[in-house]
Every structure is written in C-alpha cells, then in structure tokens.
ZAMARGU-4260 file (C-alpha; in steps of 0.2 Angstrom, whole numbers, plus 5000, padded with zeros to 4 digits):
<rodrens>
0) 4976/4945/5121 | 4991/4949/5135 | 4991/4965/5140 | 5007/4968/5131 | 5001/4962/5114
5) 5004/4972/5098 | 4990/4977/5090 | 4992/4978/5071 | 4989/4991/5062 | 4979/4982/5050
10) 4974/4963/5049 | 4964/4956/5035 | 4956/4936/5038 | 4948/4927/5024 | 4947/4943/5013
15) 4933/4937/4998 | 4928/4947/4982 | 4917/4943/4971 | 4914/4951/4953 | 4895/4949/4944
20) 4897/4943/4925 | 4887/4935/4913 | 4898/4921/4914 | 4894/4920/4932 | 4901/4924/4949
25) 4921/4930/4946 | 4929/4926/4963 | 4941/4942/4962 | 4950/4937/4978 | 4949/4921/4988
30) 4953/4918/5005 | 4965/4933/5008 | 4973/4934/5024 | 4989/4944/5030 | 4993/4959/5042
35) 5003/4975/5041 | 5013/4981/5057 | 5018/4999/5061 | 5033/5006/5050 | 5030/4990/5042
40) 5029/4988/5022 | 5022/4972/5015 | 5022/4970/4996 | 5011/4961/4985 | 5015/4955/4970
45) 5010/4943/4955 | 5004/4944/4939 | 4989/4956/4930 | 4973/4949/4936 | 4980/4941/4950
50) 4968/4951/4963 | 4982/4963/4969 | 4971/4980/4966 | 4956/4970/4970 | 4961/4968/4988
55) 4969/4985/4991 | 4952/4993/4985 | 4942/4983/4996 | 4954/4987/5010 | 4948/5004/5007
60) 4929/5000/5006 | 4932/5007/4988 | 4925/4989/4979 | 4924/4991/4959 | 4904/4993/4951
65) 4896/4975/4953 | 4907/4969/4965 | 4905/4966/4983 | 4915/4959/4999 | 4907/4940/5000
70) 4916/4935/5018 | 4932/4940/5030 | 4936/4955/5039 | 4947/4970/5038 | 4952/4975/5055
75) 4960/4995/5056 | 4969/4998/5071 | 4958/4985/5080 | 4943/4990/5072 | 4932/4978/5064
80) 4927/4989/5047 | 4920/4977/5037 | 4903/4982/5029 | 4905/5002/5035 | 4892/5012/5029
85) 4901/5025/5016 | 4897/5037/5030 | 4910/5031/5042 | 4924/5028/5026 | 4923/5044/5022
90) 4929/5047/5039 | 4943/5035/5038 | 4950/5037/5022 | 4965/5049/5022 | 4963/5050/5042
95) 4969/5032/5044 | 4971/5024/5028 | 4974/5031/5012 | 4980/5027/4995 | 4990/5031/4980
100) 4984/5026/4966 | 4992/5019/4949 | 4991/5031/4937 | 4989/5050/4945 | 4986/5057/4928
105) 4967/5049/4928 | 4965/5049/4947 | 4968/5069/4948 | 4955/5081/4939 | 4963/5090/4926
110) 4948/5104/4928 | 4956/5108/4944 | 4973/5116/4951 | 4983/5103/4961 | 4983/5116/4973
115) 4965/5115/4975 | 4964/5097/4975 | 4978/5094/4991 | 4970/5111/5000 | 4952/5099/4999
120) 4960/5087/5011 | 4961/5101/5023 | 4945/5109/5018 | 4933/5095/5020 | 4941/5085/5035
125) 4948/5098/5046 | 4936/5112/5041 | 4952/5125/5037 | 4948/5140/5029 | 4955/5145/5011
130) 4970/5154/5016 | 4975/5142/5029 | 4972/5126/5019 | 4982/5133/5003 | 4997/5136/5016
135) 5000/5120/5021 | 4997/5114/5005 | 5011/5123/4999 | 5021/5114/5014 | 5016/5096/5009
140) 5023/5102/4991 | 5038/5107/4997 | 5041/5092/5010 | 5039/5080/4993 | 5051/5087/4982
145) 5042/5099/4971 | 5051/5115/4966 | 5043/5132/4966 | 5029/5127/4978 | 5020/5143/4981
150) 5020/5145/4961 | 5016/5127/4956 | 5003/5126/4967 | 4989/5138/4954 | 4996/5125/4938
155) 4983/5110/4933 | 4989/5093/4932 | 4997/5092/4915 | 5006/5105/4918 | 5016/5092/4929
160) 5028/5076/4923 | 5024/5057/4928 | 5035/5061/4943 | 5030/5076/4948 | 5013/5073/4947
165) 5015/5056/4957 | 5024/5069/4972 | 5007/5079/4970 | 4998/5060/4974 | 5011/5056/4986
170) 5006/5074/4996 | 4987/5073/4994 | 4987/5054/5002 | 5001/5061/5018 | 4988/5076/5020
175) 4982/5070/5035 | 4994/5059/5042 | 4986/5043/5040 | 4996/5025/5050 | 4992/5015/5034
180) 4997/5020/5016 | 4994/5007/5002 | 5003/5011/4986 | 4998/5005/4971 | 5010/5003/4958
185) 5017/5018/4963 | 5032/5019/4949 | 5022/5013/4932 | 5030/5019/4917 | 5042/5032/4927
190) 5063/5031/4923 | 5072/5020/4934 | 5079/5038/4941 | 5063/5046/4947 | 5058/5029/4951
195) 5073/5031/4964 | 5065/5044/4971 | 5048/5040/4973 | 5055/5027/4984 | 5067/5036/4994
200) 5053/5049/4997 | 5039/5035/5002 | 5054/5029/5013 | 5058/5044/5021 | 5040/5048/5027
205) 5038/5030/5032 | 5053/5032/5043 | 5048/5048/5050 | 5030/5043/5054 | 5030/5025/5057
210) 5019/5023/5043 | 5013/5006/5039 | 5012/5004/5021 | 5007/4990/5008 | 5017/4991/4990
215) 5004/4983/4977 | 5020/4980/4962 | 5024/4967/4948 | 5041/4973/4947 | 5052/4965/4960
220) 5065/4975/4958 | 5056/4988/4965 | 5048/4976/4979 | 5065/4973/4984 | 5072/4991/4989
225) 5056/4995/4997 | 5048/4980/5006 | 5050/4970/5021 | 5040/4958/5018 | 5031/4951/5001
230) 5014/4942/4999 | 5015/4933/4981 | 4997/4933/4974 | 4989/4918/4961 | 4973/4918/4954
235) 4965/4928/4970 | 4975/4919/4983 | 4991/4923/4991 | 5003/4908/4987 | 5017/4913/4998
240) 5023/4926/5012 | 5039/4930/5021 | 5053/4942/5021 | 5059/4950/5006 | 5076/4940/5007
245) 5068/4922/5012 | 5057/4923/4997 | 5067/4929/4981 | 5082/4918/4989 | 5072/4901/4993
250) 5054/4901/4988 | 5041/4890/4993 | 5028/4890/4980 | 5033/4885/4962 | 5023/4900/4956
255) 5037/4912/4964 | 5049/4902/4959 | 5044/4901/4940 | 5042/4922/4942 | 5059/4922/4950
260) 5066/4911/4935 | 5058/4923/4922 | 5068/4940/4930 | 5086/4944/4924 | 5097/4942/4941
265) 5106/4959/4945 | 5124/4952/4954 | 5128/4970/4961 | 5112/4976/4968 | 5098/4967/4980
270) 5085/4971/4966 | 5078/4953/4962 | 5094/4937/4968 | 5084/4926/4954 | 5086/4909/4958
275) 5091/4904/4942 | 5101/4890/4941 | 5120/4895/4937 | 5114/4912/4931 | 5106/4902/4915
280) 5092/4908/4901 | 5076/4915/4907 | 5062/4902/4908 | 5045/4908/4907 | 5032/4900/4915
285) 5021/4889/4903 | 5003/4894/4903 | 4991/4904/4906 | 4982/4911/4921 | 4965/4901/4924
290) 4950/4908/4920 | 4945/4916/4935 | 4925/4912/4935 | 4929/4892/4931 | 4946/4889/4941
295) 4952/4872/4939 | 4950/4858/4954 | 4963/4859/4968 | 4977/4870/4967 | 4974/4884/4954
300) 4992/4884/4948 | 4993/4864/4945 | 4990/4867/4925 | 5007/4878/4926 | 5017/4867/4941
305) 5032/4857/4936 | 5030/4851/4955 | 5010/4845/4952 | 5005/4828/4957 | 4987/4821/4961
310) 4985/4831/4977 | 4988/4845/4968 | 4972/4841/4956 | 4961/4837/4968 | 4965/4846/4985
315) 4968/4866/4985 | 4981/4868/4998 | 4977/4878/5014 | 4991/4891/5016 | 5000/4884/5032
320) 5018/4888/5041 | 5034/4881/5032 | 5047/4890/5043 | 5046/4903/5056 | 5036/4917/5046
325) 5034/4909/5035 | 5018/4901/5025 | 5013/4894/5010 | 4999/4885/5000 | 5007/4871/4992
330) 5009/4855/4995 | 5025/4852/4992 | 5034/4868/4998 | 5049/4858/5006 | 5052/4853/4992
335) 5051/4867/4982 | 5063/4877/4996 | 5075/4862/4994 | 5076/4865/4975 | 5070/4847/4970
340) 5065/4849/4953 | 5052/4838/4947 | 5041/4836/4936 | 5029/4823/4937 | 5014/4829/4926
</rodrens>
C-alpha cells in the first residue's frame, strides 16, 4: 500500500454465512465482497431472502442462532475483525459501527423509557453518571427532530409514532459517533412524508460527520435519494455494483434489470429511471427464488434469465469489471448493458 493510499472505512472479502437446518447447510451469503468509503453510502438491495440482513448482521458480529461466518474477512478501519470474541464487539458496536434496525418497535424495550435506553449508551461506554447521561440524551433528541425533548424523554416507546420512534433508533445508534452506520430498512411501513425525513435527517448527519453508511432497502425509490452507490444482491451473492445512476439507467445483470422492469418509472423525480421499454406494462420476473440449501448449478438466477444459455447452467459467474467501477456476475453483462434482449432458453 503507497503511503498516500485511502484506507476504507470498511472492506468486506469473500463474506460467507451459513445457516444449520434439517435440510442441511443454508448458505445465507455466498462470496460477498464490497467496501464503504467515508461519507460514503452504499445500498444493498434485492429481494426477501436474498442475504441483505444476513450480511449486515454479520458485519456486526451480531450472526443469527445457528449460524456462523464460514470464510472472508470484515476489515473496520483496517482492522481485521473477523472472529472477535463478543468481548472486543462490545467495544466496537456503537463506537465504530452501529446499526439501525428495521423495526424499532421490537428492537426498543417497551419496559423502559427511551430516555433510559439512549442515556445507556452513555452509561455503559463512557461511564457518565445519571444526570450527565440524561443531558445529552436529551440533546441527541433534540439534534433528530423530536419535540418536547426534555419531556419525552420519561415516555415508553409506544407512546411514540413509527417515525418518531425511528428518530429515538436514529439518536441511540449516533450516540457515540460511530464512522460506519448500516441502516436497515430504515423507512418500513412509514408515509412517504416522514419517510422524507428519515432520509434528510440520516443525510444531514452523514454530511456533517463524514459518516460511512450502508442502506440495506428493497425500495429503490428510496435507494435512489439516498445512495451513492448500490450492491444488487441474489440468492446470497451480490449480482451487480456501481453508481446509483449507472445501475437503474444501464444494468448489467438481468436480475436488476427484471427488478427494474417490475417498478413504476417516476418521469419527474430520480426515484427509480426504470428501463422499461417506451414506458410500457410492468413485467414481473418469472420464478421463484431458488431454494437456498439446494441452489441450482451455475448461475443461480439461470431458471429466471431470459439472457441464460449453457454457460450459465454450468458455470457460476465470478463477479468481474465490466466498465470502470463497475462489476458484475454474469456472463453476458455486455449484452445485457447493450439492451440485447434474448431469450434463448
């Protein structure tokens, strides 16, 4: 490495979940690699099931009951974490990488005040005292948009709205200004207008703090007023990577191009520029996701692929450069960023 190399804040190489079942081994996630730069936000999308949450737990070394972390490496600001004991996470999570999880309803306790539960950041990693604690708890309230801090700050959780509850997850994980924030589906079953401004206010402290952050999403309208950058995830392997623009405008995997296809365009905004030929009827994509402990030979998205050929039953595609930036694992990306349609099953 030249002395003038960026380090990133987070690299993950040849990321590998597996899942126990009676079936046999699951392979959660598969061969995962990607990196998140400072004040950076990379996206992952793809369907349910697709290893999205999977990933961003184990990023956390916060791995689902009867799974474990088969191979790769999760690299933290240069530092190899992989197989941590929970001693040295505890240290890590909320001071360097913390996380906002999808529904805040269950990941709050509704025994205890929010109050409490954002002053317990304080309490257990900085060894504030009560008084202290509640103080800038009331602050990290205040900074994301709840009225009536000081007040608010002795009500339980249900006492709160989807939105207002999701500013109480939004302060808890800021707490102690970590570089890396993953989000995790961070507007589920919110109005588009508080939706708005979760975003804004995720912005806004990304821009401030040079945060690096990774948006786990299936909505792409959301992906695309929030990201940089977007990993398209199938069947626990990323398909595709590259700029938010370069990938809803010209994919180069027919798995984002069918998800493309099967979203309404919006003209007037940059939510999703569907590439949808003349603005015709959605098309939804035929199929079902494979079974994830028996994945079919080659490439796991052949059985769906209006694009598969023979290669494609036999030979899973290694994710490799198409343009600068730019990757993708299949085999016949250039065709697919041309627009050839074919359909040759």
């Amino acid at each position: 490495m030249t002395p003038d190399a960026v380090i990133p804040l987070l690299r993950v190489d040849d990321l590998a979940v597996e899942f126990d079942t009676p079936k046999g081994p699951l392979r959660a996630v598969r061969g995962v690699s990607f990196q998140v730069d400072e004040g950076e936000t990379l996206a992952i999308v793809g369907e349910s099931g697709s290893g999205k949450s999977v990933t961003a737990q184990a990023l956390l070394g916060l791995v689902p009951p009867r799974a474990r972390v088969t191979g790769g490496r999760v690299v933290i600001e240069g530092r190899d974490v992989t197989g941590l004991p929970d001693r040295e996470w505890q240290r890590l999570r909320g001071e360097r990488i913390a996380m906002i999880f999808q529904d805040p309803l269950s990941a709050l306790n509704p025994s205890l005040t929010v109050g409490y539960q954002i002053a317990e950041m304080f309490r257990r990693h900085r060894g504030l005292g009560r008084a202290e604690s509640r103080r800038l708890a009331t602050e990290l309230m205040v900074q994301v948009g709840i009225p009536d801090a000081a007040r608010r700050l002795d009500d339980h959780p249900h006492r709160f709205s989807g939105g207002m509850r999701q500013r109480v997850m939004i302060a808890m994980a800021l707490a102690l200004d970590p570089r890396l924030l993953i989000a995790d589906e961070p507007t589920t079953a919110l109005d588009v207008t508080v939706q708005a401004q979760i975003l804004r206010l995720l912005r806004q402290r990304q821009r401030a703090e040079r945060l690096g952050m990774i948006l786990i999403s299936h909505d792409l309208g959301v992906v695309a007023r929030a990201a940089d950058r977007v990993a398209v995830m199938y069947a626990g392997r990323i398909a595709e990577v590259g700029t938010v623009a370069e990938v809803y405008e010209r994919p180069a995997h027919p798995y984002t191009l069918g998800l493309m296809r099967a979203v309404p365009a919006h003209p007037h905004t940059r939510d999703v520029p569907a590439p949808r030929d003349g603005g015709g009827p959605l098309v939804a994509i035929d199929g079902h996701p494979p079974d994830p402990t028996a994945p079919p030979a080659g490439c796991s998205f052949h059985p769906r692929c209006p694009f598969a050929r023979d290669k494609c039953r036999e030979v899973e595609p290694e994710p490799r450069e198409v343009a600068p930036g730019r990757t993708s694992a299949c085999h016949f990306a250039e065709e697919v960023m041309a627009g050839v349609h074919t359909d040759a099953r």
